[in-house]
C-alpha positions as CSV (number, residue, x, y, z in Angstrom):
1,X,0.0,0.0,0.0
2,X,1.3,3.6,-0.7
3,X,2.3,5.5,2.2
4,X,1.1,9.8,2.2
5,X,3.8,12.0,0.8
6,X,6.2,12.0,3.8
7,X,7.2,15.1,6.3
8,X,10.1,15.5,8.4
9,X,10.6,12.6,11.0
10,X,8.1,10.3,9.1
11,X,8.1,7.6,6.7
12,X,10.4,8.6,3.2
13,X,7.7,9.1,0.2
14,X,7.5,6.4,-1.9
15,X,7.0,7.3,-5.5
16,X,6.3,6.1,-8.8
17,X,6.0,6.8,-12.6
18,X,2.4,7.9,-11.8
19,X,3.9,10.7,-9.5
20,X,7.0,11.5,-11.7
21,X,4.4,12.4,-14.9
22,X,2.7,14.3,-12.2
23,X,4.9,16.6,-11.2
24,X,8.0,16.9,-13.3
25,X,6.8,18.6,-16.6
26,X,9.6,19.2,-19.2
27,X,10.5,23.0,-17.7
28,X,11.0,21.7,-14.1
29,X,12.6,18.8,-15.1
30,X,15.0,21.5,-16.8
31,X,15.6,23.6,-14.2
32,X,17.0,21.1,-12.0
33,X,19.0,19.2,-14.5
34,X,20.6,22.3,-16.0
35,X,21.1,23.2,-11.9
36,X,22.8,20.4,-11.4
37,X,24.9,20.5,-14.5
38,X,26.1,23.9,-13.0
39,X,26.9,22.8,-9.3
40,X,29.2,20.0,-10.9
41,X,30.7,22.5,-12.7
42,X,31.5,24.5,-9.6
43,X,32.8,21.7,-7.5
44,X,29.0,21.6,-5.1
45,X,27.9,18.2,-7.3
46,X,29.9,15.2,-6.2
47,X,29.3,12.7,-9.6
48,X,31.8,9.8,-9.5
49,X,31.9,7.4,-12.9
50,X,29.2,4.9,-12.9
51,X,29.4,1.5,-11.1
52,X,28.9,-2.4,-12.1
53,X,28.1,-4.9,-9.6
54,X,28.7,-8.4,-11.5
55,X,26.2,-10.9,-9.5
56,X,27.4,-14.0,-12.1
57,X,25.0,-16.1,-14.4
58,X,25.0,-12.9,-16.6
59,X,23.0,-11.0,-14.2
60,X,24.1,-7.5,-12.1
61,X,23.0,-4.2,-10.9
62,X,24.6,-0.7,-12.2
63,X,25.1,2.0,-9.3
64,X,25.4,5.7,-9.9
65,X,25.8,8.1,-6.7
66,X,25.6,12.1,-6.4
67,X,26.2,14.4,-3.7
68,X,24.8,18.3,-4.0
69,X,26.9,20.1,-1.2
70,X,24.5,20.9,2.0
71,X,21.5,19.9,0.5
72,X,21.2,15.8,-0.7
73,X,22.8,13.0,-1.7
74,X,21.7,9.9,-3.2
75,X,22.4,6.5,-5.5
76,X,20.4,5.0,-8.3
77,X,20.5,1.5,-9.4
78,X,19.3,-0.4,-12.1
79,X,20.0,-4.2,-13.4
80,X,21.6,-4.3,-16.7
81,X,18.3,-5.0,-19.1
82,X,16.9,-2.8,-21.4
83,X,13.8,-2.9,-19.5
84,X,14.8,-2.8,-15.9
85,X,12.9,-1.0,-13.4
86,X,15.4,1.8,-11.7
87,X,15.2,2.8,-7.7
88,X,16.5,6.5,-6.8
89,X,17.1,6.7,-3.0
90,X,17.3,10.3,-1.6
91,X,18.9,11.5,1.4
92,X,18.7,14.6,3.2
93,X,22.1,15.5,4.0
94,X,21.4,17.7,6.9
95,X,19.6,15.6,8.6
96,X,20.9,12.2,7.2
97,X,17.0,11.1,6.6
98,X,15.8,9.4,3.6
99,X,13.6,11.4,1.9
100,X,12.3,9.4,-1.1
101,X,12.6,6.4,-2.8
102,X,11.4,6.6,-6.3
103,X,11.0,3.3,-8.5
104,X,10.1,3.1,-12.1
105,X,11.3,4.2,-15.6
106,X,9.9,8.1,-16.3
107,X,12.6,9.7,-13.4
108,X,15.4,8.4,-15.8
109,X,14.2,8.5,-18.9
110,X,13.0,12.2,-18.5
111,X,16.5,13.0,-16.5
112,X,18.1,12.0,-20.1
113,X,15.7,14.3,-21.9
114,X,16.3,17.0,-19.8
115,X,19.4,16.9,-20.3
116,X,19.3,16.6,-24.1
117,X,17.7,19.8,-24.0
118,X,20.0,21.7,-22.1
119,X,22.7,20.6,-24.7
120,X,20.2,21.8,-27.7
121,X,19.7,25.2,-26.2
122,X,23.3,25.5,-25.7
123,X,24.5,24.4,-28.9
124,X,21.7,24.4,-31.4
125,X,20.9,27.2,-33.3
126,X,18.8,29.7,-31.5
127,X,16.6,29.8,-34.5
128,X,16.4,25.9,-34.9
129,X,13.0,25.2,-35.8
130,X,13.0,21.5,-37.1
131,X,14.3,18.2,-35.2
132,X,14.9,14.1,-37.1
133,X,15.0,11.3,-34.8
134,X,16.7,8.3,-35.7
135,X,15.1,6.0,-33.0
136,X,11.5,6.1,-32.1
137,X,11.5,4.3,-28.8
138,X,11.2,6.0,-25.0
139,X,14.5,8.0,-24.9
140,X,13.4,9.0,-28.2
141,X,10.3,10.3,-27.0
142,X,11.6,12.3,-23.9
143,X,14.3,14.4,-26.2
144,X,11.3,15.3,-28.2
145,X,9.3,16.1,-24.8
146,X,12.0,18.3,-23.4
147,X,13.7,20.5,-26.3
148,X,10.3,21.3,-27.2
149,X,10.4,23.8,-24.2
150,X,13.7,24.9,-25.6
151,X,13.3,25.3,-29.1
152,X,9.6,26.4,-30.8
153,X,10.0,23.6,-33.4
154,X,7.6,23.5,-36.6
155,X,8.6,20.1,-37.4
156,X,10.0,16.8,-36.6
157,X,10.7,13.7,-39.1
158,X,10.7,10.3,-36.8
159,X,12.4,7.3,-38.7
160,X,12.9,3.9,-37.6
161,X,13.6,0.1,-38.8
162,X,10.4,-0.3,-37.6
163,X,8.0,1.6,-39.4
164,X,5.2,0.8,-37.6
165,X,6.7,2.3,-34.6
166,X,7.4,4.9,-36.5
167,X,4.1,6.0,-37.3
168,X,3.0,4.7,-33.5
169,X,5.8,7.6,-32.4
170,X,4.3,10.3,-34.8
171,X,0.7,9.8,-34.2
172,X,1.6,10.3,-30.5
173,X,3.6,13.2,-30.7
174,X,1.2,15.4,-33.3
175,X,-1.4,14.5,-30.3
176,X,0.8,15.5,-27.3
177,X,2.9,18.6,-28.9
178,X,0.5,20.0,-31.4
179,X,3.5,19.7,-34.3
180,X,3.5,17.9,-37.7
181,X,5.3,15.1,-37.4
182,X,6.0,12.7,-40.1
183,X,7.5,9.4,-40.6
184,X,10.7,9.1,-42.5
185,X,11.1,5.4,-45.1
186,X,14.7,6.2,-44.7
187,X,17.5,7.7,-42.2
188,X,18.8,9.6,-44.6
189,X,15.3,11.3,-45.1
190,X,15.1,11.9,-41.2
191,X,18.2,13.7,-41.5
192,X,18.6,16.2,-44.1
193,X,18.3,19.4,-43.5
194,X,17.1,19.7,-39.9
195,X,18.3,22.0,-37.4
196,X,18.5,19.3,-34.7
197,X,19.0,15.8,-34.7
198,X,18.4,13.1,-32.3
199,X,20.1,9.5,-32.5
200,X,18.7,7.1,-29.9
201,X,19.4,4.0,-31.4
202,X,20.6,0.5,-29.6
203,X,22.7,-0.2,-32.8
204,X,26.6,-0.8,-32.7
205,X,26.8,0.7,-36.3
206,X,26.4,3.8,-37.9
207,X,23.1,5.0,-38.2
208,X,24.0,8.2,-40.2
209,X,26.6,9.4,-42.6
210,X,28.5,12.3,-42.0
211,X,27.6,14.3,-45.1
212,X,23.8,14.2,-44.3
213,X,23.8,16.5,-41.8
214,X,23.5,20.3,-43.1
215,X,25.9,23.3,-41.9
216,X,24.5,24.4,-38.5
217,X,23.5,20.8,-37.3
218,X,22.7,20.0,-33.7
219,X,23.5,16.1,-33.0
220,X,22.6,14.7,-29.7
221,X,23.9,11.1,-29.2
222,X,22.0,8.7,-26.8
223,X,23.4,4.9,-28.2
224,X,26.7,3.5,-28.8
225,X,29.5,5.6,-29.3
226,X,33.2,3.5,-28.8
227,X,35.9,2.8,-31.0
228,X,34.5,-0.9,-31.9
229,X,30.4,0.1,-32.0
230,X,29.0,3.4,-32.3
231,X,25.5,4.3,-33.7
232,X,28.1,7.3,-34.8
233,X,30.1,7.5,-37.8
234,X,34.3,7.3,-37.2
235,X,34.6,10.2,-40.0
236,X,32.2,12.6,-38.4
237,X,33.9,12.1,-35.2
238,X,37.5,12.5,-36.8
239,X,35.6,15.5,-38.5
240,X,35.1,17.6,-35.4
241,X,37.6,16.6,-33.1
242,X,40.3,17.8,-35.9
243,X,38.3,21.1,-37.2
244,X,37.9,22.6,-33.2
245,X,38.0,21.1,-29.7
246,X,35.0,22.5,-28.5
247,X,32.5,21.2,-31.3
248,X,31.9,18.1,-28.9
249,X,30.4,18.3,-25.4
250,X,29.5,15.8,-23.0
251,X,27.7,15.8,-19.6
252,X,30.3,14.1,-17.8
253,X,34.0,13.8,-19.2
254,X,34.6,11.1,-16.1
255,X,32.2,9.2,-17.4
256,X,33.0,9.3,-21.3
257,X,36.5,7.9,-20.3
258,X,35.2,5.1,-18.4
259,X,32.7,3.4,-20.9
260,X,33.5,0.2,-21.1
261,X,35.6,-0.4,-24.4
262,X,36.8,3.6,-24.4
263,X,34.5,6.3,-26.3
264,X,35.3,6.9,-29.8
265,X,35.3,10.7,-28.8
266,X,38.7,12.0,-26.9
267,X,37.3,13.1,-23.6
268,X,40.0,15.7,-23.0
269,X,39.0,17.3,-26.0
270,X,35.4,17.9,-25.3
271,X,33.5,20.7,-23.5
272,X,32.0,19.6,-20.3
273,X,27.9,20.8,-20.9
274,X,28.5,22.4,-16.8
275,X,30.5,24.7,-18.3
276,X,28.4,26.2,-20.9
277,X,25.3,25.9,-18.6
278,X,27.4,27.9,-15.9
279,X,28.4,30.6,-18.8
280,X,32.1,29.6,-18.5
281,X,32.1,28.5,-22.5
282,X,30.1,30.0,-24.9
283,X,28.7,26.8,-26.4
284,X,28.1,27.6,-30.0
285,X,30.2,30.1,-31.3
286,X,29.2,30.4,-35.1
287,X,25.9,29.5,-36.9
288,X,27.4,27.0,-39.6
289,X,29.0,24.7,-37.0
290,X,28.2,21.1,-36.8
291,X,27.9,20.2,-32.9
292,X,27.6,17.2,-31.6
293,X,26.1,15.9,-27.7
294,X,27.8,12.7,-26.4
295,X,25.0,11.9,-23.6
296,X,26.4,9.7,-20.9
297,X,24.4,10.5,-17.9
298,X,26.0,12.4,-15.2
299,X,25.7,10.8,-12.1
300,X,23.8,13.1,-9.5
301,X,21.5,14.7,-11.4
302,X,18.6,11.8,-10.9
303,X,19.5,12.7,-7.1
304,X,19.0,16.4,-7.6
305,X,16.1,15.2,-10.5
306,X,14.4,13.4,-7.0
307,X,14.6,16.0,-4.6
308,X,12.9,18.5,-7.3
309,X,10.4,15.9,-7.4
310,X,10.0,15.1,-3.3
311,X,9.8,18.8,-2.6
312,X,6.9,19.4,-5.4
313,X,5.1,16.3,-3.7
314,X,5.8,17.8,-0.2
315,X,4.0,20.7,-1.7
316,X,1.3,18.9,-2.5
């Protein structure tokens, strides 16, 4: 049985997806991400490199921990399918209380959104009007969500392997965001010309070529991105590493070095998305740039995501 949203010196809240939809729309989901982007920037968010638990038989548990100085600190952990539920556990670090436990999918998925969109409004055009996704599953779906409050797009081309998806994904999204949306038959169709593009793909090979995307691109990159399988093509990533360092940013350089079998981006040689959030890069710097967002999920921000969403269920 579900317990009341939880005071001081009671039982921690225990939330679910039902709450999360609730109460963390895209532009509070946002704030606290591109908050947290900022304290980690300025030494106040504590965000280690992920952690694997190997439990044997093929099975295990992933661990990702945060600390924001004098307020919270906190862990997630999920198992390593696809499909796995994820629990956030929130402390109080003034008190040392536990303050929520949230289980579910929509805290992460929407974390990785939010997140997307703080890169977009960083390095995207400011007059970026049209978005392709190559990918129509949930992460997908929660880039769309979020850099809508970012960017007032006009239109967004969905492809996928599946078309049926595809056209699931675009019925949806005309309904929810009030934009056209149409279904691509190709990538390549998903991909030319738009201001933005999304890759959220599970595959370990290119999904794109290089010379589809249009001067003035936005790419935000969700899948595989190592040396050995990358839903990324090797040339475009030899193509902005060797025109300017700062044409690739990440969310957390710690944890671009550590993914397992290296990153085919050089993490030394991209800009850390704190620092444009905090105003310490300018992000993009000229309108014909290609850009490109390595998402890796910095630790601490579903911490930070969770105690934005304990204190709006406090509220009430």
């Amino acid at each position: 049985m579900k317990l009341p949203y939880g005071r001081s010196g009671t039982s921690p809240l225990l939330l679910s997806d039902a709450d999360v939809r609730i109460h963390l729309d895209a532009p509070t989901a946002l704030a606290a991400v591109r908050r947290a982007l900022v304290a980690h920037h300025e030494g106040a968010l504590v965000a280690p490199a992920r952690l694997a638990a190997e439990l044997g038989r093929g099975s295990g548990l992933v661990f990702t921990a945060g600390q924001l100085a004098g307020e919270c600190h906190g862990f997630r952990v999920y198992g390593p399918d696809a499909g796995s539920e994820q629990l956030v556990a929130l402390w109080d670090s003034a008190g040392g209380r536990v303050r929520a436990l949230v289980t579910g999918h929509e805290l992460g998925v929407r974390r990785t959104g939010a997140i997307g969109a703080v890169a977009a409004d960083l390095w995207a055009r400011p007059d970026a009007r049209t978005i392709g996704l190559v990918g129509a599953g949930t992460q997908a779906w929660a880039q769309l969500w979020a850099i809508r409050s970012v960017r007032e797009l006009a239109e967004a081309v969905v492809f996928s392997r599946r078309q049926s998806r595809a056209r699931l994904f675009a019925a949806r999204a005309e309904r929810a965001f009030g934009i056209p949306v149409r279904v691509a038959s190709v990538a390549r169709e998903a991909v030319l010309g738009r201001d933005v593009v999304i890759l959220a793909t599970s595959s370990a090979v290119p999904v794109i070529e290089a010379s589809w995307l249009s001067p003035g691109t936005h790419v935000n990159t969700l899948g595989a991105k190592g040396p050995e399988r990358s839903e990324v093509p090797f040339d475009l990533a030899v193509r902005l590493e060797s025109a300017r360092t700062d044409l690739v940013c990440t969310d957390s350089r710690a944890q671009l070095a550590a993914l397992d079998g290296g990153s085919l981006f050089d993490p030394s040689r991209t800009v850390e998305l704190g620092a444009a959030a905090a105003g310490a890069h300018p992000g993009r710097t000229a309108d014909d740039q290609v850009t490109l967002f390595c998402s890796v999920g910095l630790a601490g921000t579903e911490v930070v995501l969770a105690q934005t969403l304990a204190e709006r269920c406090e509220r009430g």
